[in-house]
DSSP file (Angstrom, degrees, kcal/mol; ACC not computed):
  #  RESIDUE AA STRUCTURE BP1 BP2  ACC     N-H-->O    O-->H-N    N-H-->O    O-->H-N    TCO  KAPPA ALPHA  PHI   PSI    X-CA   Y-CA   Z-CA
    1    1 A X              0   0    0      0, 0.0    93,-0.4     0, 0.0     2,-0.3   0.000 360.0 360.0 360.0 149.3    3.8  -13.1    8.8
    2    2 A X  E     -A   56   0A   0     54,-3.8    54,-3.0    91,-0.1     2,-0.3  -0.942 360.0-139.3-136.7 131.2    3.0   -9.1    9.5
    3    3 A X  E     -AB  55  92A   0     89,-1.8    89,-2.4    -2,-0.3     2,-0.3  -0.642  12.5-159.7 -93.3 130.3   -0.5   -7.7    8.0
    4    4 A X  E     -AB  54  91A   0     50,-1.1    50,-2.0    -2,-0.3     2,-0.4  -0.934  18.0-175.5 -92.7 129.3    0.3   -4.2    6.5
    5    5 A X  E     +AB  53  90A   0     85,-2.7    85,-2.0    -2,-0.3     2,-0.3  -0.965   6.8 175.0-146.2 117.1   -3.3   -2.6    6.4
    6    6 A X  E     -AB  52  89A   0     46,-3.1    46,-1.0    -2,-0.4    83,-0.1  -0.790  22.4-153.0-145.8 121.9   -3.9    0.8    5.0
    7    7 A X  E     -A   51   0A   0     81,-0.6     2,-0.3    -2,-0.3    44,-0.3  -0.316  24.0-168.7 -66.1 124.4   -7.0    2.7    4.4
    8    8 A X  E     -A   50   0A   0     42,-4.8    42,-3.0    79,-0.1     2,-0.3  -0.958  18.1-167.3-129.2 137.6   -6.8    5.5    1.2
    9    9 A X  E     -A   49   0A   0     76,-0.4    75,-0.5    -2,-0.3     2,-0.3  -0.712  15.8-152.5 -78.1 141.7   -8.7    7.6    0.5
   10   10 A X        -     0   0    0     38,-2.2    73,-0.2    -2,-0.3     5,-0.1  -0.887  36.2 -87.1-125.9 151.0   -7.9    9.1   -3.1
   11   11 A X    >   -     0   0    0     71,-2.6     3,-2.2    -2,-0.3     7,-0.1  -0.352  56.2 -94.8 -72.2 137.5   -8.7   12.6   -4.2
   12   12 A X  T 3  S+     0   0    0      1,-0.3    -1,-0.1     2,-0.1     0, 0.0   0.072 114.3  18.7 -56.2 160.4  -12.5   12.8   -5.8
   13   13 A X  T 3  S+     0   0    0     -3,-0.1     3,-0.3     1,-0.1    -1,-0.3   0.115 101.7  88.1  73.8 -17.7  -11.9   12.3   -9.3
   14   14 A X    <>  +     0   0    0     -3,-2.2     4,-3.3     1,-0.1    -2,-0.1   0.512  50.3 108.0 -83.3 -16.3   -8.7   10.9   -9.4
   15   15 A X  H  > S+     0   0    0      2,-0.2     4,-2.3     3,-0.2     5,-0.3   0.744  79.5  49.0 -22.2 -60.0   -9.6    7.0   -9.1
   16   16 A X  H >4 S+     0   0    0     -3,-0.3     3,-1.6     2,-0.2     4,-0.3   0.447 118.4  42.1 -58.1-117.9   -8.8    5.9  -12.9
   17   17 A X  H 3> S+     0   0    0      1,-0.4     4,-3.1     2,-0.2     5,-0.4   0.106 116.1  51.0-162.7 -59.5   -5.3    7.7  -12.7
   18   18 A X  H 3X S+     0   0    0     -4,-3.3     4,-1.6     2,-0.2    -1,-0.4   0.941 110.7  41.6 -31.8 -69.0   -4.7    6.4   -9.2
   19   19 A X  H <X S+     0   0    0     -4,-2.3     4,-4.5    -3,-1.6     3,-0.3   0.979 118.3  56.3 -71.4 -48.7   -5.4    2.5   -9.6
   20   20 A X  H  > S+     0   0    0     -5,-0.3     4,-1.9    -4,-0.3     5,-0.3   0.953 110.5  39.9 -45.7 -61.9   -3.3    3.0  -13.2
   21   21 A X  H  X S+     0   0    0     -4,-3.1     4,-1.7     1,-0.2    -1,-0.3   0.777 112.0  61.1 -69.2 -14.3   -0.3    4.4  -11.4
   22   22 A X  H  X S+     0   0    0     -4,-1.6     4,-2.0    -5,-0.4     5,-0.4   0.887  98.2  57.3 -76.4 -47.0   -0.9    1.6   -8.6
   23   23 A X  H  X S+     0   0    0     -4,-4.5     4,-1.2     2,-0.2     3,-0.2   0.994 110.6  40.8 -55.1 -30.9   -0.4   -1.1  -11.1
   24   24 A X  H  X S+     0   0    0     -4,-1.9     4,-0.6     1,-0.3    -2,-0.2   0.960 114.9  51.5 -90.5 -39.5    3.2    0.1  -12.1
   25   25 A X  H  X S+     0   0    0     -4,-1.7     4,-1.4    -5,-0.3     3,-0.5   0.827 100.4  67.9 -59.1  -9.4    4.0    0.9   -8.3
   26   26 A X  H  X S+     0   0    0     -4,-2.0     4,-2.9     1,-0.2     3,-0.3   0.954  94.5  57.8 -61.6 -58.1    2.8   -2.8   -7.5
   27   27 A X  H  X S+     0   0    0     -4,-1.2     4,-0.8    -5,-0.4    -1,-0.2   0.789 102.3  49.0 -36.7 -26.1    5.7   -3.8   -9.3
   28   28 A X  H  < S+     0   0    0     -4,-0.6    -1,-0.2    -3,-0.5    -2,-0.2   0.732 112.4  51.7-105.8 -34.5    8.3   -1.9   -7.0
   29   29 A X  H >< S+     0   0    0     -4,-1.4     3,-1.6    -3,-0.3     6,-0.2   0.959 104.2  60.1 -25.9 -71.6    6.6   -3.3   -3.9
   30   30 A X  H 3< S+     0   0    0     -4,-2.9    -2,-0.2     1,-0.3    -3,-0.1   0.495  91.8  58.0 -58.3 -30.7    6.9   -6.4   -5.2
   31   31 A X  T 3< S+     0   0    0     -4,-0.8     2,-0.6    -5,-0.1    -1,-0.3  -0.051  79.5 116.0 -98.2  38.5   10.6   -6.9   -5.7
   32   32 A X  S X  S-     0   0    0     -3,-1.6     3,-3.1    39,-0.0    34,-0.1  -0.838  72.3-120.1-103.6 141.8   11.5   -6.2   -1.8
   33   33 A X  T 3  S+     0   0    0     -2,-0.6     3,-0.1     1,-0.3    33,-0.1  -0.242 104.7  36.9 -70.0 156.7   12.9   -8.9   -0.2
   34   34 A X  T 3  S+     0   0    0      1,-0.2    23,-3.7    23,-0.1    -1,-0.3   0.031  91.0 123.5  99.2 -35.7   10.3   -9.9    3.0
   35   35 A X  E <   +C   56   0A   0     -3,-3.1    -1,-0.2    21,-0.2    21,-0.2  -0.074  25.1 153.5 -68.1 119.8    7.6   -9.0    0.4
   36   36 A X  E     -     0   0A   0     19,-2.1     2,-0.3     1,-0.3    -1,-0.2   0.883  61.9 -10.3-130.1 -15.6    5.0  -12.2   -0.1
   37   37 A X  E     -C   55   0A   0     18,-1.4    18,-2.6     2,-0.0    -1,-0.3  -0.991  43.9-172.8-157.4-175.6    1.6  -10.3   -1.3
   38   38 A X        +     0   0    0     -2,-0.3    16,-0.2    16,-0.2     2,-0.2  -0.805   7.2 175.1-145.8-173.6   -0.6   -7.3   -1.9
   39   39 A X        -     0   0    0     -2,-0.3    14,-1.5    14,-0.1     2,-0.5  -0.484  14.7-153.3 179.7 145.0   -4.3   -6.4   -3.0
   40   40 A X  E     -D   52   0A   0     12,-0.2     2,-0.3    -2,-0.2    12,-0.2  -0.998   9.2-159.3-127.4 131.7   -5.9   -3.6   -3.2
   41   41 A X  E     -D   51   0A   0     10,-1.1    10,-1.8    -2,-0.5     2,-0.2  -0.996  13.4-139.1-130.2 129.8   -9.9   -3.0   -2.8
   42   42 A X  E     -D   50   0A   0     -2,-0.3     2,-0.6     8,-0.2     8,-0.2  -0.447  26.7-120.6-100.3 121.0  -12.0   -0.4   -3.9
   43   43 A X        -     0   0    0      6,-2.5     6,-0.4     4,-0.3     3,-0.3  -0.571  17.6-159.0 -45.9 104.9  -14.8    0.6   -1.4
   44   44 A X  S    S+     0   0    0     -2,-0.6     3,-0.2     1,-0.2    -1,-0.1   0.626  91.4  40.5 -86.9  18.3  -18.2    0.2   -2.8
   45   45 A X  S    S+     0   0    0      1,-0.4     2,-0.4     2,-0.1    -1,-0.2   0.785 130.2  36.7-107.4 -21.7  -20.4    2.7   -0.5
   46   46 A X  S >  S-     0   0    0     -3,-0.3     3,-0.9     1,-0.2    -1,-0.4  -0.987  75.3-173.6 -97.9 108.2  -17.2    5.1   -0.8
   47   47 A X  T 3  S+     0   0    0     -2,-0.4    -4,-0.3    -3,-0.2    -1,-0.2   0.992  90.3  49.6 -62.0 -53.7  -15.6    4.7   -4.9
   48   48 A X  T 3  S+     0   0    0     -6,-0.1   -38,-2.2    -4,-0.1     2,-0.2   0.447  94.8  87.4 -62.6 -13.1  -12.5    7.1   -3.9
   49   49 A X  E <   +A    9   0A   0     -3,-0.9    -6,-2.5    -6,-0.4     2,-0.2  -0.729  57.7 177.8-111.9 148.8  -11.7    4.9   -0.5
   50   50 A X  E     -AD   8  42A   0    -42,-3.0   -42,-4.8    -8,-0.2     2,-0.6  -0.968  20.0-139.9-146.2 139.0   -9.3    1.9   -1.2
   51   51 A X  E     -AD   7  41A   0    -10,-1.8   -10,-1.1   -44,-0.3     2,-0.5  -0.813  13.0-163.0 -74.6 121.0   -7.8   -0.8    1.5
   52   52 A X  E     +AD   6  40A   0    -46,-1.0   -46,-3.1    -2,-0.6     2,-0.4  -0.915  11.4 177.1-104.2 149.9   -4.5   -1.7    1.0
   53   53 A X  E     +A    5   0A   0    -14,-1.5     2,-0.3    -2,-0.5   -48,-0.2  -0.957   3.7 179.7-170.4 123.1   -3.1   -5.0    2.8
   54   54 A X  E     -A    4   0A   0    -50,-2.0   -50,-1.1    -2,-0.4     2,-0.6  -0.773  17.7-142.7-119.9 140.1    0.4   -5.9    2.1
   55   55 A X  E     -AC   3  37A   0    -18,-2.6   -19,-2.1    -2,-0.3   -18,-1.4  -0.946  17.9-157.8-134.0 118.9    1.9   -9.3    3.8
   56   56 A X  E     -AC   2  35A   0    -54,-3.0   -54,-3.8    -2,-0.6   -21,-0.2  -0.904  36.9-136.7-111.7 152.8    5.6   -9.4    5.1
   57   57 A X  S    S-     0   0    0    -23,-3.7     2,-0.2    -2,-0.4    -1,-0.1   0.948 100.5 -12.7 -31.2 -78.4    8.0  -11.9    5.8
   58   58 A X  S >  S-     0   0    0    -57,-0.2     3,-0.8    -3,-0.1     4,-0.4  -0.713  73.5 -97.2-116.8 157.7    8.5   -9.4    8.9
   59   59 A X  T 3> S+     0   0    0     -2,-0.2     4,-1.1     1,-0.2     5,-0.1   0.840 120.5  46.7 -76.8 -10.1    7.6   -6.1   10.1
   60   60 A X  H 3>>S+     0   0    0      2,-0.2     4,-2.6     1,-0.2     5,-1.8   0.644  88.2  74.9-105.4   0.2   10.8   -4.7    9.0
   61   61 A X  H <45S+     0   0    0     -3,-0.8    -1,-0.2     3,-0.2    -2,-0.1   0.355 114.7  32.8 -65.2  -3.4   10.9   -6.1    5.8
   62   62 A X  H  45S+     0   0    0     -4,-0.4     5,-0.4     3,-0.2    -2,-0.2   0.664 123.6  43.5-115.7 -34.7    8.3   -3.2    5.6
   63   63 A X  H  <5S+     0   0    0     -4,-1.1     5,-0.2    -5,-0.1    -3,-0.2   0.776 136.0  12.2 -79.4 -47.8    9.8   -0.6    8.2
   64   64 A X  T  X5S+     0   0    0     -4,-2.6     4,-3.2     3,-0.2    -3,-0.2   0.908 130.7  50.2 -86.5 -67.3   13.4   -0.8    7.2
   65   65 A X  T  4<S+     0   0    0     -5,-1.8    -3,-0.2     1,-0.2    -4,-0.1   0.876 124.2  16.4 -20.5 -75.2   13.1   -2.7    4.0
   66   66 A X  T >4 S+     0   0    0      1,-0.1     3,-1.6     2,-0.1     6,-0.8   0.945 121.2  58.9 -72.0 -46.4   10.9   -1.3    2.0
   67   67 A X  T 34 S+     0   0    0     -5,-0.4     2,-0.8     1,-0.3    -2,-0.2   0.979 116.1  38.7 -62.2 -59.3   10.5    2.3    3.8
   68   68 A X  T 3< S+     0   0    0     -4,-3.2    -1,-0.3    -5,-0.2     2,-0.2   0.264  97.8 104.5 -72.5  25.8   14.5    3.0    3.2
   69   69 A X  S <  S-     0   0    0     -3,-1.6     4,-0.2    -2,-0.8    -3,-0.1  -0.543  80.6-124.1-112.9 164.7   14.7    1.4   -0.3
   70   70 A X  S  > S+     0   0    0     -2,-0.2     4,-1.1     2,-0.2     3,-0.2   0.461 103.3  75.6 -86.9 -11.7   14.8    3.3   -3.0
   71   71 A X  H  > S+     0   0    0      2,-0.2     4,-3.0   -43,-0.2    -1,-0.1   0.730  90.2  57.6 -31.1 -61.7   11.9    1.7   -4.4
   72   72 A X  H  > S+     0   0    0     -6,-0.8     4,-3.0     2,-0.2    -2,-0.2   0.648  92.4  69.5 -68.7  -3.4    9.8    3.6   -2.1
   73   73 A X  H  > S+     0   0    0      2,-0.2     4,-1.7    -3,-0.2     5,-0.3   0.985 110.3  34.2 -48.6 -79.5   11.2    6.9   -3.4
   74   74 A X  H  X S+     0   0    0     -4,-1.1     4,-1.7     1,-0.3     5,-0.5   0.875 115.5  56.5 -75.5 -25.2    9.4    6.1   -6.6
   75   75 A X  H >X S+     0   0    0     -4,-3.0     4,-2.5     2,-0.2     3,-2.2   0.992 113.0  46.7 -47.9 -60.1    6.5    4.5   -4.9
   76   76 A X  H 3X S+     0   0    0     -4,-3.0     4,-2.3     1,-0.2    -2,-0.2   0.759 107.7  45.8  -2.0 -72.0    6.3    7.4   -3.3
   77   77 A X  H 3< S+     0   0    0     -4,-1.7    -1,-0.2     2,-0.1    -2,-0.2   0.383 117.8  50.2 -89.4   5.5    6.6    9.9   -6.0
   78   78 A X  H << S+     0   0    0     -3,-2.2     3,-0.3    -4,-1.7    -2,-0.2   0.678 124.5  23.4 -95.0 -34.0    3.6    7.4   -8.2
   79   79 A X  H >< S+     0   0    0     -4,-2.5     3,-1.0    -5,-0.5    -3,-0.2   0.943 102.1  61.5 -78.7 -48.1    1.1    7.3   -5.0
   80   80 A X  T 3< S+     0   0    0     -4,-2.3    -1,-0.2     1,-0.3     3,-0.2   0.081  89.6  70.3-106.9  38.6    0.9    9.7   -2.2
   81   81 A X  T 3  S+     0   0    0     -3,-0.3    -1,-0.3     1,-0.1   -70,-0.1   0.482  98.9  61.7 -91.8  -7.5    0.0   12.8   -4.2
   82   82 A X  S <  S+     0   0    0     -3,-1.0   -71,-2.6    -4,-0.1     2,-0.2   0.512  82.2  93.3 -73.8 -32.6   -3.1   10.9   -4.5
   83   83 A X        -     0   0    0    -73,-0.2     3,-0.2    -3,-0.2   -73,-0.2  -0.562  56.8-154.6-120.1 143.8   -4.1   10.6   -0.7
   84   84 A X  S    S+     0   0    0      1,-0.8     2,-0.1   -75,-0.5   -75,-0.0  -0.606  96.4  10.5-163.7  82.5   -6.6   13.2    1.1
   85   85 A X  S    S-     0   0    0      1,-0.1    -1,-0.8    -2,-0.1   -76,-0.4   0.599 112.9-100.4-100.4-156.1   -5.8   13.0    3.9
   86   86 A X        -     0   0    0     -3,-0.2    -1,-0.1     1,-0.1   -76,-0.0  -0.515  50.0-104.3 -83.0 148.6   -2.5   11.0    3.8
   87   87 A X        -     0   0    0    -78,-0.1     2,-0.4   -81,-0.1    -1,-0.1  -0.366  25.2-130.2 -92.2 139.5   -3.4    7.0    4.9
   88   88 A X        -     0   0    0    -81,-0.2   -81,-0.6    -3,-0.0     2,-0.4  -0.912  22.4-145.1 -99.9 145.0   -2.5    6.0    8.3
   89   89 A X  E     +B    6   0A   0     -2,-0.4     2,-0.3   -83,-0.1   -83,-0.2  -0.810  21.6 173.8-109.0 148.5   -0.7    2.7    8.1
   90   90 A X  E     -B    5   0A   0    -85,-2.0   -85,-2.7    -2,-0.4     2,-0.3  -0.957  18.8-143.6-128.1 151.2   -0.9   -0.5   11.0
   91   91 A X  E     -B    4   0A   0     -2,-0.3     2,-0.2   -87,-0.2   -87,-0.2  -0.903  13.5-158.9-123.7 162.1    0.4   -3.5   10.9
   92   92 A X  E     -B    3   0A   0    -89,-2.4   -89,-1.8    -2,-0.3     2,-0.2  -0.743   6.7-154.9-129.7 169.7   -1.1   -6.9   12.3
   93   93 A X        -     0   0    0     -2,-0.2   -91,-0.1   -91,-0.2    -2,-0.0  -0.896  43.4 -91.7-142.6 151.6   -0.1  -10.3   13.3
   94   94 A X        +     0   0    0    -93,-0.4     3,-0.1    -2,-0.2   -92,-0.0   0.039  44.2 174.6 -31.4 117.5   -2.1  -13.4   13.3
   95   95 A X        +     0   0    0      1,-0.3     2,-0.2    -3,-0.0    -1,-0.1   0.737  69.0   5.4-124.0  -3.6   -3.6  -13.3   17.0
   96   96 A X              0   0    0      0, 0.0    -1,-0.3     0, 0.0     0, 0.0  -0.812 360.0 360.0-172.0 132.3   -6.0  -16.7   16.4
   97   97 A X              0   0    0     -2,-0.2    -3,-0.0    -3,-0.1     0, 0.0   0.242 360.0 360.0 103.1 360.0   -6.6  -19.5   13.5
């Protein structure tokens, strides 16, 4: 299983409007194959800064998959107007437990 882990920051004021348009892009995630969870968590000493951590099947159920899908179009056009400056994304693997 491959840890997608990405920090955003969202633009000040924009939080309500953000996490709203993240529930209907959860949905568009959700149906890519490779896909097995998500969460998203609000920073409390920052309100505007949010983690995201996505788990795939594989890392290319995320690279290829997801990234070329047409799904990420509209994730795309719900999210990243959002982002100040634009989130870098890493991925992890299990390295112990």
């Amino acid at each position: 299983m491959i840890l997608e882990v990405a920090i955003l920051n969202v633009k000040s004021g924009l939080s309500t409007n953000f996490e709203s348009a993240f529930k209907t892009a959860s949905a568009l995630i959700a149906a890519i194959p490779g896909y097995r969870s998500h969460e998203l968590q609000r920073c409390l000493e920052t309100p505007n800064r949010y983690i995201l951590l996505v788990r795939w099947q594989t890392l290319e159920d995320h690279t290829i998959g997801f990234r070329q899908s047409f799904e990420y179009q509209e994730w795309r056009s719900l999210l990243h107007h959002f982002y100040d400056p634009f989130p870098t994304v890493e991925h992890y693997e299990i390295a112990f437990g």
